[in-house]
N, C-alpha and C positions, 0 to 999 in steps of 0.2 A: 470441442467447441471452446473458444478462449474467450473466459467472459469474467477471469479474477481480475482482480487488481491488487498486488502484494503490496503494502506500506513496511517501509523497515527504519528501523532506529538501531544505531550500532555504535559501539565507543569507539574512539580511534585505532585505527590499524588491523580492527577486527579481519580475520583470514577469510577468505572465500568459503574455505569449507566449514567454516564454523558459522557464515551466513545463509550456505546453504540447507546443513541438518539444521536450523533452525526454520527456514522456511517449509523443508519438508515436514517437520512434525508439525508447524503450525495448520500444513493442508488437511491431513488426519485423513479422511475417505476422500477427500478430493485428488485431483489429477494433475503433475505437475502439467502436462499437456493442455489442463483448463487458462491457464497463467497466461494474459494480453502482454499485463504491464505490470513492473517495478517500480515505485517511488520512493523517494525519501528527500531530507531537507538539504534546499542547495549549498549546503555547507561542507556538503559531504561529496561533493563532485569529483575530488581526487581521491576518495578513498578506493586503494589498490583495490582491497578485498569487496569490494561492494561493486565497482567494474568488472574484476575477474568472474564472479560469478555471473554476472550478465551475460557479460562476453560471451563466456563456457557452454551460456542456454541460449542463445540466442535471442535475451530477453531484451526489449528498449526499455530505459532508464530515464525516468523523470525528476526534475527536483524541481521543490517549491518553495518556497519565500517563508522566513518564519511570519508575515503580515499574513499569507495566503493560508497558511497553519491556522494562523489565528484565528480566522474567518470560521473554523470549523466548530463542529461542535465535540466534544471527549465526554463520553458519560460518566469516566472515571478520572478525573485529571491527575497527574504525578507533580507532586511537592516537589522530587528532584528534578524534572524537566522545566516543571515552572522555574525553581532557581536555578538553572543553569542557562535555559535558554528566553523564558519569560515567556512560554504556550504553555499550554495545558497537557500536550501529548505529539510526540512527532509520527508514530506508525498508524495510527487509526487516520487522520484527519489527511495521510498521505497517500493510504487508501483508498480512501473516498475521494479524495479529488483527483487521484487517476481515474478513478472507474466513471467517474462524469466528465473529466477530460473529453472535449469536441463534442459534448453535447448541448452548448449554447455556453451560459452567462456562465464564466468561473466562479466556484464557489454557489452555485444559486441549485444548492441540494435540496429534495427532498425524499419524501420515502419510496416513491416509485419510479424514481429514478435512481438511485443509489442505495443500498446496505449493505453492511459488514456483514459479514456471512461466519469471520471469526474475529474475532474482540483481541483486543494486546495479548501477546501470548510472550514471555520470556525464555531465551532459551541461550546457557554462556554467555550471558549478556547483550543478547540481540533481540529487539523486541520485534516483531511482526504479527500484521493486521491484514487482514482480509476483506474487500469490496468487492461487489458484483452488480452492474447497472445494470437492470431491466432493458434498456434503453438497445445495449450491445446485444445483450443474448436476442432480443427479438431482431436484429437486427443481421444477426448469421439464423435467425430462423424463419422468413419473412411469412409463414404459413402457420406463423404459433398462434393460437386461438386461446392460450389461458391466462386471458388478462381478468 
């Protein structure tokens, strides 16, 4: 059942495979098989490494605005993100707005519709975040009763 949503943050020219054992340790008992969608911030649209691995899984690739970042909430903000980019966090908040991605008003989160399931996680210098809507999983399960 594919109901993540991976958020990722990577430096420049970060490798495929260096994006990828970062995602994989960030899953931990999860599946990469769970994995809908990719995001990160549209700045990043040509990064080879950050394509290639999509490519590789056949994953669709999102990016968002750092305004639509901004919108989010980070419960831990990074001093380096804030001064480099002026948000508070790019892999959580990219997360999460894939994982509510086409479920109405962008940005209009809350908790039963969207959670992290894994918080910023670093790994080589790649950080990756973890969402899961409610919203999707009931939606590949239409006979789910545990709400």
């Amino acid at each position: 059942m594919k109901t993540l949503s991976v958020g990722i943050g990577c430096r420049l020219h970060s490798p495929a495979e260096q994006i990828e054992a970062a995602v994989r340790a960030a899953l931990g008992a999860h599946s990469f098989d769970e994995i809908r969608s990719v995001a990160s911030l549209d700045t990043k649209a040509d990064e080879t490494g950050l394509l290639e691995f999509c490519a590789r899984h056949a994953l669709p690739l999102t990016f968002f605005s750092l305004d639509q970042i901004a919108s989010m909430p980070v419960a831990e903000p990074s001093a380096a993100v804030r001064e480099h980019l002026g948000v508070d966090g790019v892999c959580e908040p990219c997360a999460l707005l894939a994982a509510t991605a086409g479920l109405g008003e962008p940005g209009a989160l809350n908790a039963d519709r969207a959670r992290l399931v894994v918080r910023k996680t670093v790994h080589a210098g790649v950080t990756v975040a973890i969402a899961s809507s409610a919203a999707h999983a009931d939606s590949e399960h239409p006979n789910n009763d545990t709400q």
